[in-house]
PDBQT receptor file of N, H, CA, C and O in Angstrom, charges set to zero:
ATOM      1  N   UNK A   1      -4.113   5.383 -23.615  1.00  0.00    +0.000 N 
ATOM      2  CA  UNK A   1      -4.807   4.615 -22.597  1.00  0.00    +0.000 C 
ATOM      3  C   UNK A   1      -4.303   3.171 -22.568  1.00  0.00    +0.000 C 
ATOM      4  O   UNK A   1      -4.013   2.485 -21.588  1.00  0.00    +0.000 OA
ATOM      5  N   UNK A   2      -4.272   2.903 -23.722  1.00  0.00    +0.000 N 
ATOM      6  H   UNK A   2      -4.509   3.461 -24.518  1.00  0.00    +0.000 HD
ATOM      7  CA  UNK A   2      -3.467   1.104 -23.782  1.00  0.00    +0.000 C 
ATOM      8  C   UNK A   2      -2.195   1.469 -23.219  1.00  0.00    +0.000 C 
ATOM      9  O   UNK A   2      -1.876   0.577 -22.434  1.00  0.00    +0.000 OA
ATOM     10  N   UNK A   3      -1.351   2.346 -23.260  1.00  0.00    +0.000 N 
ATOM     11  H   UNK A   3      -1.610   3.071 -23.898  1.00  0.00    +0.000 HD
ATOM     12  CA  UNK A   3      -0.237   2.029 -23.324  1.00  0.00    +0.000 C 
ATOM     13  C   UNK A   3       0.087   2.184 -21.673  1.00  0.00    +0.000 C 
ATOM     14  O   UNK A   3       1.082   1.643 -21.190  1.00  0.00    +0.000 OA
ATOM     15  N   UNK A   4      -0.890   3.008 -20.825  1.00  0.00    +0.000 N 
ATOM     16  H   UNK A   4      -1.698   3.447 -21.217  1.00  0.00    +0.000 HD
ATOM     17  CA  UNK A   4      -0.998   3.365 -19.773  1.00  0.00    +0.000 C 
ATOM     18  C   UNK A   4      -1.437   1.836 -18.973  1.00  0.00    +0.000 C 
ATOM     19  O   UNK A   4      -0.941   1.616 -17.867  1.00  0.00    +0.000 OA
ATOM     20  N   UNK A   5      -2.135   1.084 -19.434  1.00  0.00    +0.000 N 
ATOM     21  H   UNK A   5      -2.537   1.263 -20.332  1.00  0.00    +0.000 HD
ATOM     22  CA  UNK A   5      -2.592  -0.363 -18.836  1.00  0.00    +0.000 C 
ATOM     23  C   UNK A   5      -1.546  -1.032 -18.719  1.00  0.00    +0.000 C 
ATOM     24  O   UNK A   5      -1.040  -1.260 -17.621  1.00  0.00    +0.000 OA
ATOM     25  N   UNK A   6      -0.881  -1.605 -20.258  1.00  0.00    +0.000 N 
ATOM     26  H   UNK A   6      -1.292  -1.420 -21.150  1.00  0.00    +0.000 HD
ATOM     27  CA  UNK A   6       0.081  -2.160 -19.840  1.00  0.00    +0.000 C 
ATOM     28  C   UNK A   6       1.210  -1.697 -19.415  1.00  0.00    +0.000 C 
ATOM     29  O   UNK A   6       1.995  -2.632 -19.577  1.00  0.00    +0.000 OA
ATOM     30  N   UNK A   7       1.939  -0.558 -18.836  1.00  0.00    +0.000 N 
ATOM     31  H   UNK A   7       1.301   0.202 -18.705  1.00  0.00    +0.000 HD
ATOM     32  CA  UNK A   7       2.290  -0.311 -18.154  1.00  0.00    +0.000 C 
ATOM     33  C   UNK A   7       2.217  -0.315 -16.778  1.00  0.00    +0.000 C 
ATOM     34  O   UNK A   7       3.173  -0.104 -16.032  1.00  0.00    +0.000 OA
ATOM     35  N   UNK A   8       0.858  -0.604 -16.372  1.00  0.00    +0.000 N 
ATOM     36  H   UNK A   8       0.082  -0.776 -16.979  1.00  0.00    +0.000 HD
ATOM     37  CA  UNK A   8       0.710  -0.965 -15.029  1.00  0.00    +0.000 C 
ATOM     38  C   UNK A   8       0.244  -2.685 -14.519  1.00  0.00    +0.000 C 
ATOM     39  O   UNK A   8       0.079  -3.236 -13.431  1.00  0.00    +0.000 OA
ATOM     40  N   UNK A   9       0.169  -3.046 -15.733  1.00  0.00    +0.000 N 
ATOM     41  H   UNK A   9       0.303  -2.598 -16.617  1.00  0.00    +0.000 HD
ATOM     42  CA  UNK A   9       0.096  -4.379 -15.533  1.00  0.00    +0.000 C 
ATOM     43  C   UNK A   9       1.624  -4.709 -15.360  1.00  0.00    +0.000 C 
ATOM     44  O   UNK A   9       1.955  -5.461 -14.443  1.00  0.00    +0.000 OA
ATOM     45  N   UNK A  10       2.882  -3.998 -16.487  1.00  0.00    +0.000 N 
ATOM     46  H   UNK A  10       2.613  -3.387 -17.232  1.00  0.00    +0.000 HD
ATOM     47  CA  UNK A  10       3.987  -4.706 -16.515  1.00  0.00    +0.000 C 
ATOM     48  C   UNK A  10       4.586  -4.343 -14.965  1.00  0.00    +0.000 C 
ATOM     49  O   UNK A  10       5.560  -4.968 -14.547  1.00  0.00    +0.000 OA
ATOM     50  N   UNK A  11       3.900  -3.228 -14.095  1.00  0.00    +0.000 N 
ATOM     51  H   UNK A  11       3.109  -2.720 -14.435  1.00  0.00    +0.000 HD
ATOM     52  CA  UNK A  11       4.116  -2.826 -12.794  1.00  0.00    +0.000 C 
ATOM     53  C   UNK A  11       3.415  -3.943 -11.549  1.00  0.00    +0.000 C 
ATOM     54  O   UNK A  11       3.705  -4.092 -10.362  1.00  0.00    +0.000 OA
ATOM     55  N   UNK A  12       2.720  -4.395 -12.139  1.00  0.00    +0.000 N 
ATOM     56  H   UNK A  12       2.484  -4.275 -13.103  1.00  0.00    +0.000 HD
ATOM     57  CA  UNK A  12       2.523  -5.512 -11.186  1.00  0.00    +0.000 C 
ATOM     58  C   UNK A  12       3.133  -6.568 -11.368  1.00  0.00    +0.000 C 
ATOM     59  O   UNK A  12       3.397  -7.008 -10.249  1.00  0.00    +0.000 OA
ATOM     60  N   UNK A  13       3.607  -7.397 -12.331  1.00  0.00    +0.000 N 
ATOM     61  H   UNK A  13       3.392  -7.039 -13.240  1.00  0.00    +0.000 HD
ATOM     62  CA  UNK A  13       4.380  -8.372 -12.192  1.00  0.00    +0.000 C 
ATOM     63  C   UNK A  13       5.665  -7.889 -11.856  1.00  0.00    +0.000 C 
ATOM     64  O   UNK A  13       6.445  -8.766 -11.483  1.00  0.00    +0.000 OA
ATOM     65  N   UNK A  14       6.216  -6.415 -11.896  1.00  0.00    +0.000 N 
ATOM     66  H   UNK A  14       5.583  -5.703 -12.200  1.00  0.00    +0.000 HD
ATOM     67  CA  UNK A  14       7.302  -6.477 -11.441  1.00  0.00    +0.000 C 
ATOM     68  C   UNK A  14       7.372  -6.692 -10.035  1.00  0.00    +0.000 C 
ATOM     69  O   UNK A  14       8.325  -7.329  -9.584  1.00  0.00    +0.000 OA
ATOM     70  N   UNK A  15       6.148  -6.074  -8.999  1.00  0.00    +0.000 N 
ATOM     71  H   UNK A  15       5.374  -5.557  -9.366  1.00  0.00    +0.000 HD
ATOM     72  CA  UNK A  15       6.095  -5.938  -7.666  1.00  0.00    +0.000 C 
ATOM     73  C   UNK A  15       6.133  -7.331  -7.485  1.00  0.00    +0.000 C 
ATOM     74  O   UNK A  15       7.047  -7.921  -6.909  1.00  0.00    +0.000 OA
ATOM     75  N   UNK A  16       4.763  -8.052  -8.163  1.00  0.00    +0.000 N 
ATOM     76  H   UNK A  16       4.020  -7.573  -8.630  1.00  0.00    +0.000 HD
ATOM     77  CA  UNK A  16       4.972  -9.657  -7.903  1.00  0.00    +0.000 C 
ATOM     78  C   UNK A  16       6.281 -10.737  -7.889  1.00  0.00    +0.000 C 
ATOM     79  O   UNK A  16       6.420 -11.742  -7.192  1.00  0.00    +0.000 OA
ATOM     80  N   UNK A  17       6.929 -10.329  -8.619  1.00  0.00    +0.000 N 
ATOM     81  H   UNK A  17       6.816  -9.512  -9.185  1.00  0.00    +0.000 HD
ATOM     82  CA  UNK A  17       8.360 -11.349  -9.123  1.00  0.00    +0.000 C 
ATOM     83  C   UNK A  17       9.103 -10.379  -7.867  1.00  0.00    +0.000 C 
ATOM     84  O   UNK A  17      10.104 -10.977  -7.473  1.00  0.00    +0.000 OA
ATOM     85  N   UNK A  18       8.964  -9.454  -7.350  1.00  0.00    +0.000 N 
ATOM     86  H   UNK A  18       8.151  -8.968  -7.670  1.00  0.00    +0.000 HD
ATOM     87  CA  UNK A  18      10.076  -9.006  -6.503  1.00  0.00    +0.000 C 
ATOM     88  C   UNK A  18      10.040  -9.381  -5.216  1.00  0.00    +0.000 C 
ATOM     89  O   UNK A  18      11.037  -9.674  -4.555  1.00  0.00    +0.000 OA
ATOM     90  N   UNK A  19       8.494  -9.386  -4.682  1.00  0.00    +0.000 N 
ATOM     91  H   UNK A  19       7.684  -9.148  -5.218  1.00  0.00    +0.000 HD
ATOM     92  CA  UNK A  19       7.683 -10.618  -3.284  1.00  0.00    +0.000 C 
ATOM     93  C   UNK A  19       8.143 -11.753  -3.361  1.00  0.00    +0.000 C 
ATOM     94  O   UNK A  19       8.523 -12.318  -2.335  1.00  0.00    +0.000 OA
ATOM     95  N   UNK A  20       8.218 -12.341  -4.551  1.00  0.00    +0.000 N 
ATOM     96  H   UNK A  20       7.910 -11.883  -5.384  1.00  0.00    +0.000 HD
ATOM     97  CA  UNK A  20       8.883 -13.993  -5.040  1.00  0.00    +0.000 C 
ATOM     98  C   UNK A  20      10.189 -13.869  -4.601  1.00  0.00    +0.000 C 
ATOM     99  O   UNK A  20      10.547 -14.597  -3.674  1.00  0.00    +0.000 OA
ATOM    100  N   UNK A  21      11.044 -13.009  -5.138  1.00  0.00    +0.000 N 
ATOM    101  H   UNK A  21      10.754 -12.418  -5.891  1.00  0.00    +0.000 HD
ATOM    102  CA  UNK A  21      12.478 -12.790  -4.778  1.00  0.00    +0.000 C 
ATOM    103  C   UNK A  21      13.167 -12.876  -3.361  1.00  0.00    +0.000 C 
ATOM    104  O   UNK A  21      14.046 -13.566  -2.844  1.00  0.00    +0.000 OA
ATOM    105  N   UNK A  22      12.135 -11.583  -2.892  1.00  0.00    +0.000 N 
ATOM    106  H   UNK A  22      11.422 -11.022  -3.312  1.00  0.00    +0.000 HD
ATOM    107  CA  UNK A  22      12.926 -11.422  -1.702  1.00  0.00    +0.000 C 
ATOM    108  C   UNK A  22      12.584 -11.911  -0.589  1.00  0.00    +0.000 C 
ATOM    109  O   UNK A  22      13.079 -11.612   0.498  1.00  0.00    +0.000 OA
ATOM    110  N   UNK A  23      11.436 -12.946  -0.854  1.00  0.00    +0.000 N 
ATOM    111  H   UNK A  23      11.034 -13.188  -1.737  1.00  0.00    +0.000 HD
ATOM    112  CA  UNK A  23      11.102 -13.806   0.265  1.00  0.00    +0.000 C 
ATOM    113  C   UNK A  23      10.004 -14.706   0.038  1.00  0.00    +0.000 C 
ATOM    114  O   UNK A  23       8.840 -14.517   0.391  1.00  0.00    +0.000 OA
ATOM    115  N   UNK A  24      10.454 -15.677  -0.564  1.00  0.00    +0.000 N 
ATOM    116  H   UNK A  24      11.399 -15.831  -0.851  1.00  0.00    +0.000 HD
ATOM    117  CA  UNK A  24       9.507 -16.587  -1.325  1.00  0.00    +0.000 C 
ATOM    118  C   UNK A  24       8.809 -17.696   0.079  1.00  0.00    +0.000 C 
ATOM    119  O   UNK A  24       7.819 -18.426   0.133  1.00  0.00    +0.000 OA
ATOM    120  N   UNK A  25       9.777 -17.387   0.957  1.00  0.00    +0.000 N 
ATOM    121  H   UNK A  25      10.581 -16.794   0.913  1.00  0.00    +0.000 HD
ATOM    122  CA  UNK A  25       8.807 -18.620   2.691  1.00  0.00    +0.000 C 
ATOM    123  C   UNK A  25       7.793 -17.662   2.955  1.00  0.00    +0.000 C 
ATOM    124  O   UNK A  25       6.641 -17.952   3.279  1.00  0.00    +0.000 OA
ATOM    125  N   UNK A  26       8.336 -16.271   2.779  1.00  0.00    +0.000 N 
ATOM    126  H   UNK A  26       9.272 -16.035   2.515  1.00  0.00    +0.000 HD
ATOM    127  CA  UNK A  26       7.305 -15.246   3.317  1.00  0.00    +0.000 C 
ATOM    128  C   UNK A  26       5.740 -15.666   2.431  1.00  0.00    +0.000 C 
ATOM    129  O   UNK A  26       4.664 -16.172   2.752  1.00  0.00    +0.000 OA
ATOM    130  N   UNK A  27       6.212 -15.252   1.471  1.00  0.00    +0.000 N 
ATOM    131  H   UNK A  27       7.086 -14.841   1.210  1.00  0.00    +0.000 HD
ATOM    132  CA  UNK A  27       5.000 -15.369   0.275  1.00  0.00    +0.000 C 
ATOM    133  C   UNK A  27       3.914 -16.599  -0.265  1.00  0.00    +0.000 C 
ATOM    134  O   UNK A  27       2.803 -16.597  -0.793  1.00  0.00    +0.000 OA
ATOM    135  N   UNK A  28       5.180 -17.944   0.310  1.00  0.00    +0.000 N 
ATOM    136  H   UNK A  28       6.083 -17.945   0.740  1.00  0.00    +0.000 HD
ATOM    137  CA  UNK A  28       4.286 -19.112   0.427  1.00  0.00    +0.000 C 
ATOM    138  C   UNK A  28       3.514 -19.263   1.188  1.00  0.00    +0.000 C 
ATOM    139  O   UNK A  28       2.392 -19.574   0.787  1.00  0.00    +0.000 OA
ATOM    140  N   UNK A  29       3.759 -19.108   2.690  1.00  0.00    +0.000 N 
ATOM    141  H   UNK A  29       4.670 -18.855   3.016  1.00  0.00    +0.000 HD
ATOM    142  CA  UNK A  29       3.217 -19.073   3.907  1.00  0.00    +0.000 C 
ATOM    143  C   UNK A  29       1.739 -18.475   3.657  1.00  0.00    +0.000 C 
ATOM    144  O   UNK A  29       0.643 -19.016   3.802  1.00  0.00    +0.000 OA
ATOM    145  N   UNK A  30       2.050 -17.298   3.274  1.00  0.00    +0.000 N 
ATOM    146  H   UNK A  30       2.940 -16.858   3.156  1.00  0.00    +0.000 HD
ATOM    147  CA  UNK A  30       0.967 -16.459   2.826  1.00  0.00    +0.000 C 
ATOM    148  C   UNK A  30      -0.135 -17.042   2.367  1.00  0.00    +0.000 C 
ATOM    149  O   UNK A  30      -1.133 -17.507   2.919  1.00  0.00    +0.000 OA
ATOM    150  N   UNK A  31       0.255 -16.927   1.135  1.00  0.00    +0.000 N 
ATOM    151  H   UNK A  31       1.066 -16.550   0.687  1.00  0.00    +0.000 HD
ATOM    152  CA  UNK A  31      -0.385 -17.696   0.364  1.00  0.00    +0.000 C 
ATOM    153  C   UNK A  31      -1.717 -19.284   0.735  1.00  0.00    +0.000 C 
ATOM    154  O   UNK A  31      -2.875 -19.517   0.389  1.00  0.00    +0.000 OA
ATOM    155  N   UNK A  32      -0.706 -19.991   1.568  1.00  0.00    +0.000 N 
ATOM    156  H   UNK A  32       0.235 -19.802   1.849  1.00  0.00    +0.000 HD
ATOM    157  CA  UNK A  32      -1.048 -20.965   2.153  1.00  0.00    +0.000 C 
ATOM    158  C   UNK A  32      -2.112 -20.900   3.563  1.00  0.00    +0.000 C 
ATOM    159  O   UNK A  32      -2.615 -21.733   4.318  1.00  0.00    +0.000 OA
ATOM    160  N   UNK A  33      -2.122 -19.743   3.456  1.00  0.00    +0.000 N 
ATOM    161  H   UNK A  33      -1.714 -19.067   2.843  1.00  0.00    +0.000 HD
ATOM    162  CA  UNK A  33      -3.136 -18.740   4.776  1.00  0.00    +0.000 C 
ATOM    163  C   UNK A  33      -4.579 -18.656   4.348  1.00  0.00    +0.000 C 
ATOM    164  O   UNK A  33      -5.697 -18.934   4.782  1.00  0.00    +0.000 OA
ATOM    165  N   UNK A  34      -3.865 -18.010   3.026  1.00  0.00    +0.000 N 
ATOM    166  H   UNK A  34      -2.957 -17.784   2.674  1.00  0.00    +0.000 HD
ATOM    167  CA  UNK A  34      -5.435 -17.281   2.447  1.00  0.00    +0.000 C 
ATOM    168  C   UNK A  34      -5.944 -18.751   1.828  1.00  0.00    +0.000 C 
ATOM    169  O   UNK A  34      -7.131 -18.813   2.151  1.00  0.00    +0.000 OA
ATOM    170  N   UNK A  35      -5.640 -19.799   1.189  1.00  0.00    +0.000 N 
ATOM    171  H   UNK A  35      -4.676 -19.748   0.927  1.00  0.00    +0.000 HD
ATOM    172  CA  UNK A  35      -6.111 -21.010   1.057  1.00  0.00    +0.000 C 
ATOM    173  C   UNK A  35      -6.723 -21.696   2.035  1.00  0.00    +0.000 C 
ATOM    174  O   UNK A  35      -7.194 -22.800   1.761  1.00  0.00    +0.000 OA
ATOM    175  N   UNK A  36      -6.852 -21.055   3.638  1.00  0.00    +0.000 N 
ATOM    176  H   UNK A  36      -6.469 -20.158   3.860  1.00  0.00    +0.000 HD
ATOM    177  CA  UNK A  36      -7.478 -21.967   4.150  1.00  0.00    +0.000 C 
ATOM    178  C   UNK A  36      -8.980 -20.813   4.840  1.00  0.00    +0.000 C 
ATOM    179  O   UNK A  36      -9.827 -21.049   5.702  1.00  0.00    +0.000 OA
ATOM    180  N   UNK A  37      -8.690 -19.376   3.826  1.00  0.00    +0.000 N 
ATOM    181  H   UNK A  37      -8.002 -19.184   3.126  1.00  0.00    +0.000 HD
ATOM    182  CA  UNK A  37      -9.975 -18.564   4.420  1.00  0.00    +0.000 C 
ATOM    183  C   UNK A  37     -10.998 -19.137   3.927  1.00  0.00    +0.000 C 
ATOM    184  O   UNK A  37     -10.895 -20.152   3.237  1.00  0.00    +0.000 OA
ATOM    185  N   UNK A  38     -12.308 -18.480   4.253  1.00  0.00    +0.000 N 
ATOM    186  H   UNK A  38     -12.391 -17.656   4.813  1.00  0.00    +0.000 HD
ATOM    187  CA  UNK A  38     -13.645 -18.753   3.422  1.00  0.00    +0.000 C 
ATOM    188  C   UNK A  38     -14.094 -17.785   2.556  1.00  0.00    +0.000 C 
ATOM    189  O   UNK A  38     -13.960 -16.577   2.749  1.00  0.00    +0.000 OA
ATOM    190  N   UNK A  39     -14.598 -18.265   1.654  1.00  0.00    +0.000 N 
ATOM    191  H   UNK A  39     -14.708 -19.247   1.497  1.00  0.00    +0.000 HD
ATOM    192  CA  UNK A  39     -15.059 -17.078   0.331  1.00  0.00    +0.000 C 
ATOM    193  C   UNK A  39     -14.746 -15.862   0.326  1.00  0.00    +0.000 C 
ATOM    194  O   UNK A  39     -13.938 -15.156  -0.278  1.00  0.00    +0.000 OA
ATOM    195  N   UNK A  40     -16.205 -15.616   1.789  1.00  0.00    +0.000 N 
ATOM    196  H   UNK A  40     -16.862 -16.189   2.279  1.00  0.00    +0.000 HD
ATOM    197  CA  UNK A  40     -16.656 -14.273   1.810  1.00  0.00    +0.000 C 
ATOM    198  C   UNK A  40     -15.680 -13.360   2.210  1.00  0.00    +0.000 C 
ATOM    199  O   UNK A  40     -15.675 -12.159   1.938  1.00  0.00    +0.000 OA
ATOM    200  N   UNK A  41     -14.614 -14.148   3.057  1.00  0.00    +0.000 N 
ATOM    201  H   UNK A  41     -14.618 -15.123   3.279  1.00  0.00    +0.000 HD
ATOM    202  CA  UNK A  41     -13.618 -13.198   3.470  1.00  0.00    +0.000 C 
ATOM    203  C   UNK A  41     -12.539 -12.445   2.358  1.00  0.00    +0.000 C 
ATOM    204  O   UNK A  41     -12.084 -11.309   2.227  1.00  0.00    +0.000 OA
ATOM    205  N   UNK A  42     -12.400 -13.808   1.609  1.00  0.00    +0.000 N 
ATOM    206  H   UNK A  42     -12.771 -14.730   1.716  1.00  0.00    +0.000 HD
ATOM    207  CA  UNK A  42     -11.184 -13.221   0.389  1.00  0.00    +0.000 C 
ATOM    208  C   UNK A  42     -12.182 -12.042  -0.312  1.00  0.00    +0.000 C 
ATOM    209  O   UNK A  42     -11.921 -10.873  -0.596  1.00  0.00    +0.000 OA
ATOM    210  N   UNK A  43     -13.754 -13.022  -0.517  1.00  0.00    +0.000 N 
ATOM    211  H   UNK A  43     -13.966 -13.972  -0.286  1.00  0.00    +0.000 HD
ATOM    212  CA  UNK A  43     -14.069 -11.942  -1.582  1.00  0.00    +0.000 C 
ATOM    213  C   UNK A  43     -14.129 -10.162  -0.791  1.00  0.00    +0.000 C 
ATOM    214  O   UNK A  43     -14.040  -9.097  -1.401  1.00  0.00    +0.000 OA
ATOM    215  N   UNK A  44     -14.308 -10.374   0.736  1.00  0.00    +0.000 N 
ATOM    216  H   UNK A  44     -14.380 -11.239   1.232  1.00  0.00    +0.000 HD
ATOM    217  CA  UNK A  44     -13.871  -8.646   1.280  1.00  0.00    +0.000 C 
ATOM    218  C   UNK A  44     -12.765  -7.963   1.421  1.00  0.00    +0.000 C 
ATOM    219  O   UNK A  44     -12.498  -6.780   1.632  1.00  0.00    +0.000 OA
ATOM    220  N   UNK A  45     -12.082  -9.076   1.241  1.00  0.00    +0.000 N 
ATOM    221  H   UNK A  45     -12.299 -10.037   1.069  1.00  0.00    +0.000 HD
ATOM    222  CA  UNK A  45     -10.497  -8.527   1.338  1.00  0.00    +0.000 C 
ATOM    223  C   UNK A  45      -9.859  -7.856   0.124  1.00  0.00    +0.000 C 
ATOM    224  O   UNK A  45      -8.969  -7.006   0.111  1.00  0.00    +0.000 OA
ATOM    225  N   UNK A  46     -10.634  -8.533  -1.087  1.00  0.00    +0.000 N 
ATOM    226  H   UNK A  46     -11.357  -9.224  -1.076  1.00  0.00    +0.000 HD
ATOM    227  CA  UNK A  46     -10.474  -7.887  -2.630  1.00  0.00    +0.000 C 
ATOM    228  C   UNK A  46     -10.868  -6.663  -2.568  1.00  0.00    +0.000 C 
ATOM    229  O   UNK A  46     -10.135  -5.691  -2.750  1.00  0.00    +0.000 OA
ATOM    230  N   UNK A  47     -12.208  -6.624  -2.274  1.00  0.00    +0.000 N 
ATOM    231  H   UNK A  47     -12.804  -7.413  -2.126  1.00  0.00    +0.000 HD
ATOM    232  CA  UNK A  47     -13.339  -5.489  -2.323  1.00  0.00    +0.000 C 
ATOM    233  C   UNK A  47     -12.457  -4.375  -1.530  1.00  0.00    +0.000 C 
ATOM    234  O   UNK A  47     -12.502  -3.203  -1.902  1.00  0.00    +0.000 OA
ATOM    235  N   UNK A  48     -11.792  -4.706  -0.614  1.00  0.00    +0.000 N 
ATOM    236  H   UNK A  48     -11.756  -5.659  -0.312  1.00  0.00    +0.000 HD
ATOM    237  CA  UNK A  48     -11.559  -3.799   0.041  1.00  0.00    +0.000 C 
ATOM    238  C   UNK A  48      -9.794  -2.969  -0.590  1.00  0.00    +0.000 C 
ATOM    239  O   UNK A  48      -9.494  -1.777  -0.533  1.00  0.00    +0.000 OA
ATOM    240  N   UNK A  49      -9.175  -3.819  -0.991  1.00  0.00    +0.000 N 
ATOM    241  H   UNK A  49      -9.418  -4.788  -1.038  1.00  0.00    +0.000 HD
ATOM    242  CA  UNK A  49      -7.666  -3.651  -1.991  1.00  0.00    +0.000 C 
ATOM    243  C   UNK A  49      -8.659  -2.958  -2.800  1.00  0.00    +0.000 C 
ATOM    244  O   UNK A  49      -8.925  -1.757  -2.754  1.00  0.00    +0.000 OA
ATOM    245  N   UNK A  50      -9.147  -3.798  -3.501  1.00  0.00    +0.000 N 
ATOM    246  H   UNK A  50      -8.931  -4.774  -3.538  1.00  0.00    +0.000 HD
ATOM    247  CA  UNK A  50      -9.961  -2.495  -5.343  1.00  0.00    +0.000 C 
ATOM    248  C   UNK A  50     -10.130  -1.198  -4.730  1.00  0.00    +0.000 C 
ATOM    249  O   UNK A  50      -9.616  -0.167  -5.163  1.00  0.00    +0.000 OA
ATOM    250  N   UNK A  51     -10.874  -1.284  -3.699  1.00  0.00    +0.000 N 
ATOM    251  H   UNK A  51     -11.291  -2.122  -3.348  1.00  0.00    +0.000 HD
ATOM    252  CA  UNK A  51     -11.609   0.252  -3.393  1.00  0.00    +0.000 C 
ATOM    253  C   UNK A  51     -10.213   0.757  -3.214  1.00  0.00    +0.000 C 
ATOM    254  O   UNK A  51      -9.822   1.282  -4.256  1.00  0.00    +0.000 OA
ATOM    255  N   UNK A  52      -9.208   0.784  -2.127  1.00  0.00    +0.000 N 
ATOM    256  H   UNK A  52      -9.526   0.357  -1.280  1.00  0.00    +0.000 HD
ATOM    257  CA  UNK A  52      -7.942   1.335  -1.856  1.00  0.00    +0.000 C 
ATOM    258  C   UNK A  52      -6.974   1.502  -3.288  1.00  0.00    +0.000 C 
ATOM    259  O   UNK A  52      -5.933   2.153  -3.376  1.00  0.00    +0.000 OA
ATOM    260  N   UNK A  53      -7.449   0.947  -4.045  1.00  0.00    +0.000 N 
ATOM    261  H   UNK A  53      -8.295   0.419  -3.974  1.00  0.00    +0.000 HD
ATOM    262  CA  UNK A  53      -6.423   1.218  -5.650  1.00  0.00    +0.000 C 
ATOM    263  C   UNK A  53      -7.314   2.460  -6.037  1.00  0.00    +0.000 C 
ATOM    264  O   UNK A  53      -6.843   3.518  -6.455  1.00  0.00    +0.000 OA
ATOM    265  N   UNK A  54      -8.498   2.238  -5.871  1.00  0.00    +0.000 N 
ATOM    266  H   UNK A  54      -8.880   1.379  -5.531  1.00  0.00    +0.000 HD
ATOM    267  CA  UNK A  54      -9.648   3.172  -6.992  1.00  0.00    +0.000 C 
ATOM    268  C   UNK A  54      -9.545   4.466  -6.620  1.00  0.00    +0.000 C 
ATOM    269  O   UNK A  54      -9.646   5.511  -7.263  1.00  0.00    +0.000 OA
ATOM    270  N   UNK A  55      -9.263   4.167  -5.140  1.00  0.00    +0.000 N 
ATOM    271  H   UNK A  55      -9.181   3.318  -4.618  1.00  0.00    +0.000 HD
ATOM    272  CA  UNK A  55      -9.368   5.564  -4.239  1.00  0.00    +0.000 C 
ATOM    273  C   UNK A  55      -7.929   6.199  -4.772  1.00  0.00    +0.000 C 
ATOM    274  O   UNK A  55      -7.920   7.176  -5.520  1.00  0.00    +0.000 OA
ATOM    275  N   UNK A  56      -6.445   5.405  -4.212  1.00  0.00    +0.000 N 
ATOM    276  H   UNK A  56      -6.453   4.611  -3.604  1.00  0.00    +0.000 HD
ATOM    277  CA  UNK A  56      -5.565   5.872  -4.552  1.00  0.00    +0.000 C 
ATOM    278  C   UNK A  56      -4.999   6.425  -6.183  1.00  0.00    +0.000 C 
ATOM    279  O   UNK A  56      -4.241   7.372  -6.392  1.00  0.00    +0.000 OA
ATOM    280  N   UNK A  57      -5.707   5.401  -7.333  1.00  0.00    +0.000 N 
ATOM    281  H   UNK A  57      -6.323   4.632  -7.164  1.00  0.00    +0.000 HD
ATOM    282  CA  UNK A  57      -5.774   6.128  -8.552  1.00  0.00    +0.000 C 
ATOM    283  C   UNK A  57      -6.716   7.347  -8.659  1.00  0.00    +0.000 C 
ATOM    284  O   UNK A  57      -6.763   7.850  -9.782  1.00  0.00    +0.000 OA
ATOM    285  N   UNK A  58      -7.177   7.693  -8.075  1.00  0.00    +0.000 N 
ATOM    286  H   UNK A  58      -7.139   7.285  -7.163  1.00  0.00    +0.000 HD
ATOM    287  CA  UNK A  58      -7.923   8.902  -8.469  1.00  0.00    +0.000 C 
ATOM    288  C   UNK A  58      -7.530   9.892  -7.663  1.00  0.00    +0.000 C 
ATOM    289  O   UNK A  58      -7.806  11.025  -8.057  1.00  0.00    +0.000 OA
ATOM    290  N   UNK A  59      -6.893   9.775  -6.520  1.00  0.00    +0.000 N 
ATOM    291  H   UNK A  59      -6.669   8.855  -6.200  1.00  0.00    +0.000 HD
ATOM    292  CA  UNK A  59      -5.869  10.668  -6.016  1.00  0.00    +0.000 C 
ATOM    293  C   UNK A  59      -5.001  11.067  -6.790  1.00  0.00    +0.000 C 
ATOM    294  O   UNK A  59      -4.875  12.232  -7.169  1.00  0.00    +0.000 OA
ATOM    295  N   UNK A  60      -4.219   9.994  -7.141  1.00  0.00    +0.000 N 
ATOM    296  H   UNK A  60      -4.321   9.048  -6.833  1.00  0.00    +0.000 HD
ATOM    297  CA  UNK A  60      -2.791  10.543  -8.168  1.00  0.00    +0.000 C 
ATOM    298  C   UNK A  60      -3.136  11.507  -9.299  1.00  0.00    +0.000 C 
ATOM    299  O   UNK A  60      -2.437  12.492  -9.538  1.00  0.00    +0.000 OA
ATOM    300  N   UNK A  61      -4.319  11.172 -10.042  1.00  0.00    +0.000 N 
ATOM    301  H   UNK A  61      -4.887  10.372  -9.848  1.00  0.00    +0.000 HD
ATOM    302  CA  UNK A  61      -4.644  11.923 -11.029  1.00  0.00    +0.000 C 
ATOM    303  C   UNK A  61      -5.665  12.722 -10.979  1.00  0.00    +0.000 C 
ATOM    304  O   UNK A  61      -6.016  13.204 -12.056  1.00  0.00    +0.000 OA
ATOM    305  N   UNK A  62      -6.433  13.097  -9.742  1.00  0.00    +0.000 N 
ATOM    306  H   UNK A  62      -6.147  12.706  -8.868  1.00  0.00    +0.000 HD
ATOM    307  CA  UNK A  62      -7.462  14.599  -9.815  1.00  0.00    +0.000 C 
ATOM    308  C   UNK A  62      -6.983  15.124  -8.714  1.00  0.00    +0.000 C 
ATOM    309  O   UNK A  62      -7.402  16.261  -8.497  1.00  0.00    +0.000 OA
ATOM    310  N   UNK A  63      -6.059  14.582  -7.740  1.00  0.00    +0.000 N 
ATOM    311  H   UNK A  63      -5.719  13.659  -7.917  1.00  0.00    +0.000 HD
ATOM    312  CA  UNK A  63      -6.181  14.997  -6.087  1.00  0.00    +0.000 C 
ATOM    313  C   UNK A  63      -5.000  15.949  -6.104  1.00  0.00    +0.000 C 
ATOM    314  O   UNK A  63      -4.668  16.538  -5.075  1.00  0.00    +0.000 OA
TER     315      UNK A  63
């Protein structure tokens, strides 16, 4: 189970450093977007990524 975490943690910084790479105006911009939302929005926009991971991890492994 540990070894399964960090493995997917070391899978997100790879995705992350590769967004950085291949288009870091893209990613600033971005970035510089969601800095000017309000709370409630980021905090639905999370809510709504988690659920789409939770959903899609439990696909991969019961579906």
């Amino acid at each position: 189970m540990a070894a399964a975490l960090l493995q997917a943690l070391c899978l997100v910084a790879v995705i992350e450093g590769l967004f950085l790479f291949a288009a870091p105006g893209l990613w600033r911009r971005t970035m510089e977007q969601l800095l000017t939302r309000p709370d409630a929005m980021l905090r639905r926009l999370g809510a709504a990524v988690l659920a789409a991971g939770l959903v899609s991890l439990w696909l991969l492994r019961y579906g």
